[in-house]
PDB file of N, CA, C and O in Angstrom:
ATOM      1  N   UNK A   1     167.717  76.277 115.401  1.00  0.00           N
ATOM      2  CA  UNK A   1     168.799  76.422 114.463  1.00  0.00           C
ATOM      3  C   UNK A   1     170.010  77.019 115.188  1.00  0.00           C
ATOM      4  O   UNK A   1     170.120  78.096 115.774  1.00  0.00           O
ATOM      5  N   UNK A   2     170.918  75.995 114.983  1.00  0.00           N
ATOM      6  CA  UNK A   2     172.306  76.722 115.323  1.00  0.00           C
ATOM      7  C   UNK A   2     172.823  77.863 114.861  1.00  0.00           C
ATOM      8  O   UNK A   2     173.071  77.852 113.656  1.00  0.00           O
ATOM      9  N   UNK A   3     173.182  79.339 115.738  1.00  0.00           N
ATOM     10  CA  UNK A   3     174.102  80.409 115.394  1.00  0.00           C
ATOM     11  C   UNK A   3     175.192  79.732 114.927  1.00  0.00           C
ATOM     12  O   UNK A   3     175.665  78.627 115.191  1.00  0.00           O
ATOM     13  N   UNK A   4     175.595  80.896 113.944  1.00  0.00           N
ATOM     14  CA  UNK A   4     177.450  80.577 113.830  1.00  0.00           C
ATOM     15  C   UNK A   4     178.004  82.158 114.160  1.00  0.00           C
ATOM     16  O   UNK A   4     177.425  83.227 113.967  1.00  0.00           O
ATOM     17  N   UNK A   5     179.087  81.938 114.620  1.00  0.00           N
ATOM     18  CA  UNK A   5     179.991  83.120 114.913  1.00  0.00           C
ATOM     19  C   UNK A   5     180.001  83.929 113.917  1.00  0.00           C
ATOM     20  O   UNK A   5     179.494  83.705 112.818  1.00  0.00           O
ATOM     21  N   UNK A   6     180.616  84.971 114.273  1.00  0.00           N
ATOM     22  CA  UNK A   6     181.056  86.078 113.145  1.00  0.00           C
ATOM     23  C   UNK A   6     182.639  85.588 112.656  1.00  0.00           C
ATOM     24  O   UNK A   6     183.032  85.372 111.510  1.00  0.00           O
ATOM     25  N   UNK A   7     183.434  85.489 114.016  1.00  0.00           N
ATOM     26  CA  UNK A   7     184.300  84.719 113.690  1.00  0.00           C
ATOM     27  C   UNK A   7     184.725  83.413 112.681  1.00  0.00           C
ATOM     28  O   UNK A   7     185.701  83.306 111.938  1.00  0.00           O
ATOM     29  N   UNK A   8     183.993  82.789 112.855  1.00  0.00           N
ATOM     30  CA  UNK A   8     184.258  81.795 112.189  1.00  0.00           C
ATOM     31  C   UNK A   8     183.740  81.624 110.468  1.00  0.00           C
ATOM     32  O   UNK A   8     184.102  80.906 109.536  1.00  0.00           O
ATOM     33  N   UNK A   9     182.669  82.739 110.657  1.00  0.00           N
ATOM     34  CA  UNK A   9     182.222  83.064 108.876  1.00  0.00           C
ATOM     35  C   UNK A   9     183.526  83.934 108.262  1.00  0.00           C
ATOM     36  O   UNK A   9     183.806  83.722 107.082  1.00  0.00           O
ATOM     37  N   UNK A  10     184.298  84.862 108.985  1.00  0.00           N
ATOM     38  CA  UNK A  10     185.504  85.650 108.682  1.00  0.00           C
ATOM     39  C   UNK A  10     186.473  84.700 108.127  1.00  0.00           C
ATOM     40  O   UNK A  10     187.196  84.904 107.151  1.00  0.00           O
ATOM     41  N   UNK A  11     186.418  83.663 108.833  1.00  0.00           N
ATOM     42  CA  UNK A  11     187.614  82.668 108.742  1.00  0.00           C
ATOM     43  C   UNK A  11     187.418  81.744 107.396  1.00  0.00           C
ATOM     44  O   UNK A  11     188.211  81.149 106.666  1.00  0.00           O
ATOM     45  N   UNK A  12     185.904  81.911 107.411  1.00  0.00           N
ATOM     46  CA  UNK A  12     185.766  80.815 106.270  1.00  0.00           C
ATOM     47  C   UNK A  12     186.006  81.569 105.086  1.00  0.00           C
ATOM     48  O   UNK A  12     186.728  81.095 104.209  1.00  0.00           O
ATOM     49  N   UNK A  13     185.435  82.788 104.954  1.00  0.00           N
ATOM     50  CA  UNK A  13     185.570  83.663 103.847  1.00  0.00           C
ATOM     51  C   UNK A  13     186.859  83.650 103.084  1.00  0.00           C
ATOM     52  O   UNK A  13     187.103  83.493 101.888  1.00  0.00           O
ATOM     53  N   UNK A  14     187.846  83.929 104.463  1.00  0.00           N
ATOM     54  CA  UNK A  14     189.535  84.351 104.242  1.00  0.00           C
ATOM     55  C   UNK A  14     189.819  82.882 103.691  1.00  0.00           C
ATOM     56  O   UNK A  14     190.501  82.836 102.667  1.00  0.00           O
ATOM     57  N   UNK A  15     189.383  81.673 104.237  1.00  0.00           N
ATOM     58  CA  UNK A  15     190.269  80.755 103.593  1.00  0.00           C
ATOM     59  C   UNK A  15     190.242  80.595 102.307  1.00  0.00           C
ATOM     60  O   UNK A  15     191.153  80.707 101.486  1.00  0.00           O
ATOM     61  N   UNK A  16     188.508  80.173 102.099  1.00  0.00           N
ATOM     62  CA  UNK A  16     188.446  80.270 100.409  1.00  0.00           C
ATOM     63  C   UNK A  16     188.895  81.301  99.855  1.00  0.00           C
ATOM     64  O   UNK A  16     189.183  81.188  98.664  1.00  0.00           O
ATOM     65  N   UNK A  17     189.138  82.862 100.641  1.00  0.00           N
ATOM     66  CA  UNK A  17     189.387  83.917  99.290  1.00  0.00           C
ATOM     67  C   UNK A  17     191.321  83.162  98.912  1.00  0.00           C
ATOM     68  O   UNK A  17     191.798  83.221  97.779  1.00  0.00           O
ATOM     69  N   UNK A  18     191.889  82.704  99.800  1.00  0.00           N
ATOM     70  CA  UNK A  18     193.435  81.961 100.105  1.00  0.00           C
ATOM     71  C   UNK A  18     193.615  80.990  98.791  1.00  0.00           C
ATOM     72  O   UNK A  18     194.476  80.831  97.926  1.00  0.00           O
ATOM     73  N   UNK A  19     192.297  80.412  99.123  1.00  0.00           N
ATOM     74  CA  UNK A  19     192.509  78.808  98.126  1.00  0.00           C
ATOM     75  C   UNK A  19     192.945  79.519  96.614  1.00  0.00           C
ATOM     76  O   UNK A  19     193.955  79.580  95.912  1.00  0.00           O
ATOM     77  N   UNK A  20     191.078  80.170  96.559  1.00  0.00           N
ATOM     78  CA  UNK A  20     191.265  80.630  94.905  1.00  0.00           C
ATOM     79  C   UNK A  20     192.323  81.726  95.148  1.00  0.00           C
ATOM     80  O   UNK A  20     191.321  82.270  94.684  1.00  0.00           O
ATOM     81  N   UNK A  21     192.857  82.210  95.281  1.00  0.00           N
ATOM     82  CA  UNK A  21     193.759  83.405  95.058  1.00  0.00           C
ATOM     83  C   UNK A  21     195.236  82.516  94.720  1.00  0.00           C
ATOM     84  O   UNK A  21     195.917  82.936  93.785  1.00  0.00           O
ATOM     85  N   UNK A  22     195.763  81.168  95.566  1.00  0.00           N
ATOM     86  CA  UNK A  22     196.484  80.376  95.711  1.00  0.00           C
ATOM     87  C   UNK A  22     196.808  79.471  94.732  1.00  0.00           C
ATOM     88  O   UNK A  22     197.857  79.517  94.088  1.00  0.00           O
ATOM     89  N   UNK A  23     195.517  78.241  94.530  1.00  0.00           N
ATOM     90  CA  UNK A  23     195.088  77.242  93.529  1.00  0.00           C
ATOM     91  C   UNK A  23     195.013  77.884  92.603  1.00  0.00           C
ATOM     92  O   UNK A  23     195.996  78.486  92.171  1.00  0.00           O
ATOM     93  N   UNK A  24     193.702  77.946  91.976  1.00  0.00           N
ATOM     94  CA  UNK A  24     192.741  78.647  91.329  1.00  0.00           C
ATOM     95  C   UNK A  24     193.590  79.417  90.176  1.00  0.00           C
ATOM     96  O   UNK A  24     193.490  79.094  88.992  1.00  0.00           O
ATOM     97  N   UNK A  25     194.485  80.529  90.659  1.00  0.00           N
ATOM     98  CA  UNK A  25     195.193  81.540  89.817  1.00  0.00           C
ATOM     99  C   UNK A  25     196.395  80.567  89.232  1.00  0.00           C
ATOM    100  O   UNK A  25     197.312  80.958  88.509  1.00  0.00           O
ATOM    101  N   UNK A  26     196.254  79.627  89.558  1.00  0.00           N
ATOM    102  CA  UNK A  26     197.773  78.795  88.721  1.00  0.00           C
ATOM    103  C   UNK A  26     196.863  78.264  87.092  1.00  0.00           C
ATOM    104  O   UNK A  26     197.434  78.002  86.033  1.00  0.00           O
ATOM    105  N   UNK A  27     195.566  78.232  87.305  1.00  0.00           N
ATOM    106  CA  UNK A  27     194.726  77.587  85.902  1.00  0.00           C
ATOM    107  C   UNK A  27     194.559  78.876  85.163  1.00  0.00           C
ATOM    108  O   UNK A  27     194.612  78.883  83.934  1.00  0.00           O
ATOM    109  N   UNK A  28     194.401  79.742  85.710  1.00  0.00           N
ATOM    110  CA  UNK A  28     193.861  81.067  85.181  1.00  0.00           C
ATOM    111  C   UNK A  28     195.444  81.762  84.553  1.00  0.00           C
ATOM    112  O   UNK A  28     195.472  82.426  83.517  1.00  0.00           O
ATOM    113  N   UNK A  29     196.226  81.574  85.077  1.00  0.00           N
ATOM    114  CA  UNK A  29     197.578  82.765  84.671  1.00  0.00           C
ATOM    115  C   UNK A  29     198.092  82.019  83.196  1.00  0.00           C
ATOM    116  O   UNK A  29     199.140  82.315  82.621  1.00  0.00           O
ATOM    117  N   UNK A  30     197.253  81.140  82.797  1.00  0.00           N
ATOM    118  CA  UNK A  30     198.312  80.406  81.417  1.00  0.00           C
ATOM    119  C   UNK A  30     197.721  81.503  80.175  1.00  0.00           C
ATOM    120  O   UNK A  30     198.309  81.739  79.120  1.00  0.00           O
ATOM    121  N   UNK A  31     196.594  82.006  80.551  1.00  0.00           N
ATOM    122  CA  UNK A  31     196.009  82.668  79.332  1.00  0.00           C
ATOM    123  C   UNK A  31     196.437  84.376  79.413  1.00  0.00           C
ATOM    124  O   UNK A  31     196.317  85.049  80.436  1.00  0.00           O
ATOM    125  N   UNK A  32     196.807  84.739  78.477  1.00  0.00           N
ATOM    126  CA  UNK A  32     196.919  86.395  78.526  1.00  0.00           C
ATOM    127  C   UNK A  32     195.735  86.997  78.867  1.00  0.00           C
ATOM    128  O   UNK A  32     194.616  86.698  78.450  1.00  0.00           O
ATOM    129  N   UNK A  33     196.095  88.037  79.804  1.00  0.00           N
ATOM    130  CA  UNK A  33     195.435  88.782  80.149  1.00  0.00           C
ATOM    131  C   UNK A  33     195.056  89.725  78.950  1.00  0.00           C
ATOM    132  O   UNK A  33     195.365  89.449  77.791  1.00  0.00           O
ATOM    133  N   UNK A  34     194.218  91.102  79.385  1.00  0.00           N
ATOM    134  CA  UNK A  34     193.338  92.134  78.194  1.00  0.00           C
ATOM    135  C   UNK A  34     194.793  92.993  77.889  1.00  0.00           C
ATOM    136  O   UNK A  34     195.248  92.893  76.749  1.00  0.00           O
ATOM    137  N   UNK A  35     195.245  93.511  78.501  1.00  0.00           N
ATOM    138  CA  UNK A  35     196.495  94.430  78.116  1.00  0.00           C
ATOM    139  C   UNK A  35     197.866  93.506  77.689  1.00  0.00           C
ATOM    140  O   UNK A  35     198.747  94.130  77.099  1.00  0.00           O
ATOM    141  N   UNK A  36     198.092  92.087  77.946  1.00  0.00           N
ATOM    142  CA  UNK A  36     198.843  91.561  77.251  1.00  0.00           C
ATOM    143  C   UNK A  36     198.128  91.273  75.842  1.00  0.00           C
ATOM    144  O   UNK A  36     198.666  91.663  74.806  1.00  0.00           O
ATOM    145  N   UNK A  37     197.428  90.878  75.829  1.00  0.00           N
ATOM    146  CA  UNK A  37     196.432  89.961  74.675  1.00  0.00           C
ATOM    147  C   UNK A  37     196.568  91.394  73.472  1.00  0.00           C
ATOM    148  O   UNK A  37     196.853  91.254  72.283  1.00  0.00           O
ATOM    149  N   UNK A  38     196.304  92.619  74.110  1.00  0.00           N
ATOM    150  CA  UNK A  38     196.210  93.852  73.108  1.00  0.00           C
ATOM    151  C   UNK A  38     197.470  93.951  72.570  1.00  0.00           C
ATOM    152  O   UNK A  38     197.600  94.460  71.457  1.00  0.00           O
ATOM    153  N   UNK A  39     198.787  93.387  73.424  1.00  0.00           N
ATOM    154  CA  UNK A  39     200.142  94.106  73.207  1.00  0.00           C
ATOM    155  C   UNK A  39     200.346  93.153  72.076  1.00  0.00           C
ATOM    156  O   UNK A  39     200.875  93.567  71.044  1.00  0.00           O
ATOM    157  N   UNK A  40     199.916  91.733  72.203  1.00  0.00           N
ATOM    158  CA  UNK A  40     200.432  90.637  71.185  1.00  0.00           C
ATOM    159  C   UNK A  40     199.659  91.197  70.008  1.00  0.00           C
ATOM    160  O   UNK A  40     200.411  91.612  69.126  1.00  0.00           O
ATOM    161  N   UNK A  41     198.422  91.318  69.759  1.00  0.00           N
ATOM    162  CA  UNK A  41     197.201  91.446  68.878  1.00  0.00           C
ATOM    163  C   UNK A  41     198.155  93.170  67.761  1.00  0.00           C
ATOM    164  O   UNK A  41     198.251  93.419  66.560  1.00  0.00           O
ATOM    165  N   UNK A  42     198.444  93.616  68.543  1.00  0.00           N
ATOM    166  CA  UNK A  42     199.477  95.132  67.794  1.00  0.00           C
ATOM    167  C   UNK A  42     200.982  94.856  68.141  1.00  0.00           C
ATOM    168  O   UNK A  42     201.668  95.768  68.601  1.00  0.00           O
ATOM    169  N   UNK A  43     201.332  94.012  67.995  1.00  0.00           N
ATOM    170  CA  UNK A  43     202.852  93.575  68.073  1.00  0.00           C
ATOM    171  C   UNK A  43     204.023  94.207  68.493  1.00  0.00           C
ATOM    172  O   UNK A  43     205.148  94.235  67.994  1.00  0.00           O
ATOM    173  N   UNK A  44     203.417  94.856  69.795  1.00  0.00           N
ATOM    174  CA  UNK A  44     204.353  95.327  70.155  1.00  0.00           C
ATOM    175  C   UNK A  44     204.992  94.654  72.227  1.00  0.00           C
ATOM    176  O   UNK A  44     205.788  95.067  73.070  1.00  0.00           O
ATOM    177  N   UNK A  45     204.159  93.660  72.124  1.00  0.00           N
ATOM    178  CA  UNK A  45     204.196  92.348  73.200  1.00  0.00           C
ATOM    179  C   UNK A  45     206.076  92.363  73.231  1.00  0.00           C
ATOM    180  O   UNK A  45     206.583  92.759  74.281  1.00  0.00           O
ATOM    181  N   UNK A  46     206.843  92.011  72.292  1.00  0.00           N
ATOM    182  CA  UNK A  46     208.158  91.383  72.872  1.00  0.00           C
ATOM    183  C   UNK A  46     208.576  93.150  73.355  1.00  0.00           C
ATOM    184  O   UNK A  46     209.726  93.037  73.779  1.00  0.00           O
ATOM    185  N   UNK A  47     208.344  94.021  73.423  1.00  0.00           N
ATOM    186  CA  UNK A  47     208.736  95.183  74.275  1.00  0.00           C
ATOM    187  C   UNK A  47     208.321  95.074  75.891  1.00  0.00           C
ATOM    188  O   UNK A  47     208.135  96.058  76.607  1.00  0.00           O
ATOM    189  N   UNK A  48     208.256  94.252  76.146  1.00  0.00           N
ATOM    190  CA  UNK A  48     208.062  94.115  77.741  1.00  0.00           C
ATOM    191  C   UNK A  48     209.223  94.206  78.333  1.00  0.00           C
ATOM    192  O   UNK A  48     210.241  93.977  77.680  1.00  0.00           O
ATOM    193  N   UNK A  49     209.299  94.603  79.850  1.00  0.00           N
ATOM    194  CA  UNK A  49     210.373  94.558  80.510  1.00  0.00           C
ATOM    195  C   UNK A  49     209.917  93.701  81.354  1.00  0.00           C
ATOM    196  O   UNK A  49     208.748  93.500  81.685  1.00  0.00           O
ATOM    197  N   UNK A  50     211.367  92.933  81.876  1.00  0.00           N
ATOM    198  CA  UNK A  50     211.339  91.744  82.614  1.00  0.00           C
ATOM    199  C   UNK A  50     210.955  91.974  84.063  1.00  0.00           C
ATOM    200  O   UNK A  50     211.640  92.904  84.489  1.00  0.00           O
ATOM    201  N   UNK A  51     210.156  91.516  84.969  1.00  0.00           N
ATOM    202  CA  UNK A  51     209.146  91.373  86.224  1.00  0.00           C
ATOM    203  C   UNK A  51     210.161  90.592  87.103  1.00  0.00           C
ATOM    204  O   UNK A  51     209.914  89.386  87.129  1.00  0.00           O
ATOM    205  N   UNK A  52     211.328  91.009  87.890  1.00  0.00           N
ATOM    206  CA  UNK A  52     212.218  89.461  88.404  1.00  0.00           C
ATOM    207  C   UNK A  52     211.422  90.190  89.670  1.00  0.00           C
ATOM    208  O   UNK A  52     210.671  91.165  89.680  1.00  0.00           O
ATOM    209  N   UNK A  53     211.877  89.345  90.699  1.00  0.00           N
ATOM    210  CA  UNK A  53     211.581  89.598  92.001  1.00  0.00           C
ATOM    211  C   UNK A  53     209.953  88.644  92.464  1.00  0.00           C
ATOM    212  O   UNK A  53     209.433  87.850  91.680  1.00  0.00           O
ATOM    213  N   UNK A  54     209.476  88.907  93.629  1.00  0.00           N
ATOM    214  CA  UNK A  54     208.736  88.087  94.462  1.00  0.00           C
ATOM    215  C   UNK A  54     206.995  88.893  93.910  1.00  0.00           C
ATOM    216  O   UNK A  54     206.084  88.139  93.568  1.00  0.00           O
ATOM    217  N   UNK A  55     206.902  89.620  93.912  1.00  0.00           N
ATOM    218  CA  UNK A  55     205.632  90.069  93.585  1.00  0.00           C
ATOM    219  C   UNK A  55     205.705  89.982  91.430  1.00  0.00           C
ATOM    220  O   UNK A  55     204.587  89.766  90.962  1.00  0.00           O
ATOM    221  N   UNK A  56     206.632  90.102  90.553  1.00  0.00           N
ATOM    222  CA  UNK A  56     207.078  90.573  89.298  1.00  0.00           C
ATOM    223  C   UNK A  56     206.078  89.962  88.466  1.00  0.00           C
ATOM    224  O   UNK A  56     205.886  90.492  87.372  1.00  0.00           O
ATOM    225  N   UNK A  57     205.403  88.944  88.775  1.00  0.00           N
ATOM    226  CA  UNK A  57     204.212  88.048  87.893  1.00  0.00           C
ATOM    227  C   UNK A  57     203.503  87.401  88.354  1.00  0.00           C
ATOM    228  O   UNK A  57     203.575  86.541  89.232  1.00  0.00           O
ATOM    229  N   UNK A  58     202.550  87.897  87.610  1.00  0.00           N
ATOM    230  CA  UNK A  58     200.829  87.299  87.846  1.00  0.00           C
ATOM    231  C   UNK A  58     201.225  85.958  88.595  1.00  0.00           C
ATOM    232  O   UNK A  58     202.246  85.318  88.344  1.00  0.00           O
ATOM    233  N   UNK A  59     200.233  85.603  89.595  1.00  0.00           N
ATOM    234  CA  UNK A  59     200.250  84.047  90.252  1.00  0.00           C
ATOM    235  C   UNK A  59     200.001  83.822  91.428  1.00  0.00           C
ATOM    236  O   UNK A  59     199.665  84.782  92.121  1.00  0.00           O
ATOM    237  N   UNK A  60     200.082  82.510  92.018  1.00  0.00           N
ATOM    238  CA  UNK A  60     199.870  82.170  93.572  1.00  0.00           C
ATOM    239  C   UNK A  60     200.036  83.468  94.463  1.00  0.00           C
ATOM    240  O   UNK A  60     199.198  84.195  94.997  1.00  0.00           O
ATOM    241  N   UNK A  61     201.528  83.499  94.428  1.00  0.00           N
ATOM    242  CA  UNK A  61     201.770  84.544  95.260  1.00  0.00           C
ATOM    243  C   UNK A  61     201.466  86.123  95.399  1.00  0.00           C
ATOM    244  O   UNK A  61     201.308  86.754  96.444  1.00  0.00           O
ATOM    245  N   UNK A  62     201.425  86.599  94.053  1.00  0.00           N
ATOM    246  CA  UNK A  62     200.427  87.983  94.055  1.00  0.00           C
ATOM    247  C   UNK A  62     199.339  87.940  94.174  1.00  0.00           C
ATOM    248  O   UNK A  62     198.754  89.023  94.137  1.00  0.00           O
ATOM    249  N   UNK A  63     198.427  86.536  94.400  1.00  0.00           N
ATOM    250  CA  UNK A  63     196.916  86.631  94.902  1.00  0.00           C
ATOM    251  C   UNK A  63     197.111  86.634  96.184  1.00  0.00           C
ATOM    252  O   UNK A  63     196.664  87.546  96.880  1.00  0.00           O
ATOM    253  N   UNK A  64     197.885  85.500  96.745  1.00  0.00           N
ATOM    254  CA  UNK A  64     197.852  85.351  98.015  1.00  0.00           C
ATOM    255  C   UNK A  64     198.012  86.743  98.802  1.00  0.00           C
ATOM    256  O   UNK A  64     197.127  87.092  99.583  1.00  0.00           O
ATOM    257  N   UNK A  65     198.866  87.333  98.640  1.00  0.00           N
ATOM    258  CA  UNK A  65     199.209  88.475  99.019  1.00  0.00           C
ATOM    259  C   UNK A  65     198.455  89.598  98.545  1.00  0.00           C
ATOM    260  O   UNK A  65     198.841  90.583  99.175  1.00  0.00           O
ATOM    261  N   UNK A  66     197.753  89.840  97.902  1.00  0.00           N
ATOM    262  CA  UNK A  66     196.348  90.546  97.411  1.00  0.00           C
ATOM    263  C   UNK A  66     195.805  90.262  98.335  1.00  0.00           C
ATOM    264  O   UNK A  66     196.014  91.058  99.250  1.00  0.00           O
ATOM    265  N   UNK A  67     194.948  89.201  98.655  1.00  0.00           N
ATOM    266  CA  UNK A  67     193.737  88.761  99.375  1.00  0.00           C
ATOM    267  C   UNK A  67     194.477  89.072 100.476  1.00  0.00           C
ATOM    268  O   UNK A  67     193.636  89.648 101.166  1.00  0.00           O
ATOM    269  N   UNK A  68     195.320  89.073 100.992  1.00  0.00           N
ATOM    270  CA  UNK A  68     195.986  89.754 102.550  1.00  0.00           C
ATOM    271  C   UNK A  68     195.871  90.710 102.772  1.00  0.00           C
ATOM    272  O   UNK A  68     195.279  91.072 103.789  1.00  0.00           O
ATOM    273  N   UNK A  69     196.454  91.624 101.805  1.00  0.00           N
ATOM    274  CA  UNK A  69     196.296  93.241 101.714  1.00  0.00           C
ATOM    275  C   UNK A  69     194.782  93.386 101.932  1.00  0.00           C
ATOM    276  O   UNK A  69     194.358  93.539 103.077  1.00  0.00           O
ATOM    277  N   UNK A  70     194.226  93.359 101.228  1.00  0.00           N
ATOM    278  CA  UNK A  70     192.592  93.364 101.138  1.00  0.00           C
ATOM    279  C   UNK A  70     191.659  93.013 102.270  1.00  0.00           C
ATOM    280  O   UNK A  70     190.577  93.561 102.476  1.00  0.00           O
ATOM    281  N   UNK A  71     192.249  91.939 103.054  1.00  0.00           N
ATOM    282  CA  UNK A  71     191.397  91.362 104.196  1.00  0.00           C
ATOM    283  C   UNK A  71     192.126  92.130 105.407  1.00  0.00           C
ATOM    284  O   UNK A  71     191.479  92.188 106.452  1.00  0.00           O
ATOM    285  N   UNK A  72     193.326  92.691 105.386  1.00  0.00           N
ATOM    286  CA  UNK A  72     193.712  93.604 106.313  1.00  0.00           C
ATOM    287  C   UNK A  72     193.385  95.121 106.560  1.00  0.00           C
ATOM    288  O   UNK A  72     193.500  95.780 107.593  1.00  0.00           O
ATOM    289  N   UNK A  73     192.963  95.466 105.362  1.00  0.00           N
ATOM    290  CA  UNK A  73     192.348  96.913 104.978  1.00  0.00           C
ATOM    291  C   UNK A  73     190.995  96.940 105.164  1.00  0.00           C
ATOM    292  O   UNK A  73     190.413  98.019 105.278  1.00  0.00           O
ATOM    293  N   UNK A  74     190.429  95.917 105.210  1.00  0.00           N
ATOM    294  CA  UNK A  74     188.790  95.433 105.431  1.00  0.00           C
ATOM    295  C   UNK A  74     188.852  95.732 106.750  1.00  0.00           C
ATOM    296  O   UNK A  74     188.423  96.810 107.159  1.00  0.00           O
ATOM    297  N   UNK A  75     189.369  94.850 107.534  1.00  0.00           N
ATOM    298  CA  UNK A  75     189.621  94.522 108.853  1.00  0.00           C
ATOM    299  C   UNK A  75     190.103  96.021 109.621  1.00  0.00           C
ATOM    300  O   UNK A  75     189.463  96.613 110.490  1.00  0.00           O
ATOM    301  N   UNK A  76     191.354  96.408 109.053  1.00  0.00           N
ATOM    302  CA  UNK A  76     191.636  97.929 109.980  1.00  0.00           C
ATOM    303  C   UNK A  76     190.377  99.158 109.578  1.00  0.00           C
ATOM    304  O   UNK A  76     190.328 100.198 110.234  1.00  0.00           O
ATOM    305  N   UNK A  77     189.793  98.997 108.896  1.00  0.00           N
ATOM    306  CA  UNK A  77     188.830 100.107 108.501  1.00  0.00           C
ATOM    307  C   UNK A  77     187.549  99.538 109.357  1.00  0.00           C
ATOM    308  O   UNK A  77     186.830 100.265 110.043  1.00  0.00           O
ATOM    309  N   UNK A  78     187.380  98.135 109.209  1.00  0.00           N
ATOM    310  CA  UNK A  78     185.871  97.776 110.436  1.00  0.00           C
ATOM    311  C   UNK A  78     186.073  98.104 111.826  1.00  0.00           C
ATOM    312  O   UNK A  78     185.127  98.431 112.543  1.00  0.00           O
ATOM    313  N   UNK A  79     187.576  98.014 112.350  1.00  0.00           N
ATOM    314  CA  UNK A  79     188.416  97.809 113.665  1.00  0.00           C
ATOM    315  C   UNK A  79     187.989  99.348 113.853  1.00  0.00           C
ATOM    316  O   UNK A  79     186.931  99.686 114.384  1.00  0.00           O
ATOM    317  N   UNK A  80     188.842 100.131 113.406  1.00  0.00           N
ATOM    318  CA  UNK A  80     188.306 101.878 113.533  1.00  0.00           C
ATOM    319  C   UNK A  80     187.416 102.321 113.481  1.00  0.00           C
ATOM    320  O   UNK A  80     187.378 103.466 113.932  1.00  0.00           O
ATOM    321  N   UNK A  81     185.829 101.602 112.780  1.00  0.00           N
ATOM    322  CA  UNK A  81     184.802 102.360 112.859  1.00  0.00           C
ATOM    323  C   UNK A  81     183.758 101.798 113.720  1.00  0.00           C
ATOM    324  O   UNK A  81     182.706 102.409 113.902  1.00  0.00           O
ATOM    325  N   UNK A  82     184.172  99.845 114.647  1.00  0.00           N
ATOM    326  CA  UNK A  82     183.307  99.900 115.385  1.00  0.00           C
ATOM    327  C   UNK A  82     183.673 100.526 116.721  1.00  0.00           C
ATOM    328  O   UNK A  82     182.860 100.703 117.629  1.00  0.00           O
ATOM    329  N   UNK A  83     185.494 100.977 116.787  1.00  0.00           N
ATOM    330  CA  UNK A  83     185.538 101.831 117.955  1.00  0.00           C
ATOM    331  C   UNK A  83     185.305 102.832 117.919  1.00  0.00           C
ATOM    332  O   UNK A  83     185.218 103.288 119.059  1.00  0.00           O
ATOM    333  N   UNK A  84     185.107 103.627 117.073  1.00  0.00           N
ATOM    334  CA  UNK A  84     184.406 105.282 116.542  1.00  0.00           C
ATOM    335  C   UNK A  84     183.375 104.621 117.549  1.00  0.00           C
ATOM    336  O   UNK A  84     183.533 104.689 118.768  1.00  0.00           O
ATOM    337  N   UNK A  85     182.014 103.800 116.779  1.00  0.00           N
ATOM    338  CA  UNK A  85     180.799 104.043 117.179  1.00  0.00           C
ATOM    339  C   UNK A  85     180.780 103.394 118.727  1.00  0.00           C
ATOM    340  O   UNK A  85     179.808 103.444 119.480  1.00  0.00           O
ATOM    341  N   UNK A  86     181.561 103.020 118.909  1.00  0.00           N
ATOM    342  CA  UNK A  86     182.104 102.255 120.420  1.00  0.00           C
ATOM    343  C   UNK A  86     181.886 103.848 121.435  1.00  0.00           C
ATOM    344  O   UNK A  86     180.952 104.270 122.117  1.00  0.00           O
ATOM    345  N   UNK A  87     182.924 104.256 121.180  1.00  0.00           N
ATOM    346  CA  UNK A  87     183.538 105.987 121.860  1.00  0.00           C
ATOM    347  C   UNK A  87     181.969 106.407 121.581  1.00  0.00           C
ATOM    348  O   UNK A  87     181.565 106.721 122.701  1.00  0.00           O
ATOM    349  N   UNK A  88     181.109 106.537 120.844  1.00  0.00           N
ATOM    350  CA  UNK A  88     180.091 107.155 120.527  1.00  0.00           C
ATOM    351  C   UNK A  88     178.871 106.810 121.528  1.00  0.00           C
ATOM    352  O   UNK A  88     178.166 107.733 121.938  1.00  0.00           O
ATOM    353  N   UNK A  89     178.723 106.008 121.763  1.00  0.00           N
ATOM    354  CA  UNK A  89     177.900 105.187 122.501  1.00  0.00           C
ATOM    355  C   UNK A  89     177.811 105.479 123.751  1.00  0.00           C
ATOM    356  O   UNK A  89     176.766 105.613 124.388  1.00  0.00           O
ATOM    357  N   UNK A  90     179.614 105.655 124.396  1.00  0.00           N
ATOM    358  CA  UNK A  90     179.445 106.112 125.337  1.00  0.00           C
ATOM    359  C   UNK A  90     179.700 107.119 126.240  1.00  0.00           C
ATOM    360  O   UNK A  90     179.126 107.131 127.329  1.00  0.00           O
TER     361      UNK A  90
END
């Protein structure tokens, strides 16, 4: 049986977490969320303030950029603790 890299399972992980965070969240963002859904349900929903800017609403781009944040914080926290146990070793 063929090994596979570590590498390349990292890569696969990150892409699909890309797709659905990307695709995926464009089917999902049509429905209100639990804290919108509550605001409409007690009518006080048209009190929202407006979200302009690049991150301001749910979608492609705040997943995409989620799953970045997330796979970079994964990554600098594994990076630091296999050189901890690196330094340790020797």
């Amino acid at each position: 049986m063929k090994r596979v890299s570590t590498a390349w399972v990292v890569l696969g992980i990150a892409a699909v977490a890309l797709v659905l965070a990307g695709v995926v969240s464009r089917f999902a963002d049509s429905d209100p969320d639990g804290l919108t859904k509550v605001a409409e349900d007690q009518g006080f929903a048209h009190t929202e303030q407006s979200r302009d800017g690049l991150l301001g609403d749910y979608g492609s781009v705040t997943g995409v950029v989620g799953v970045l944040v997330v796979l970079g914080l994964a990554g600098g926290v594994t990076y630091a603790l296999r050189r901890r146990h690196q330094r340790e070793q020797s």
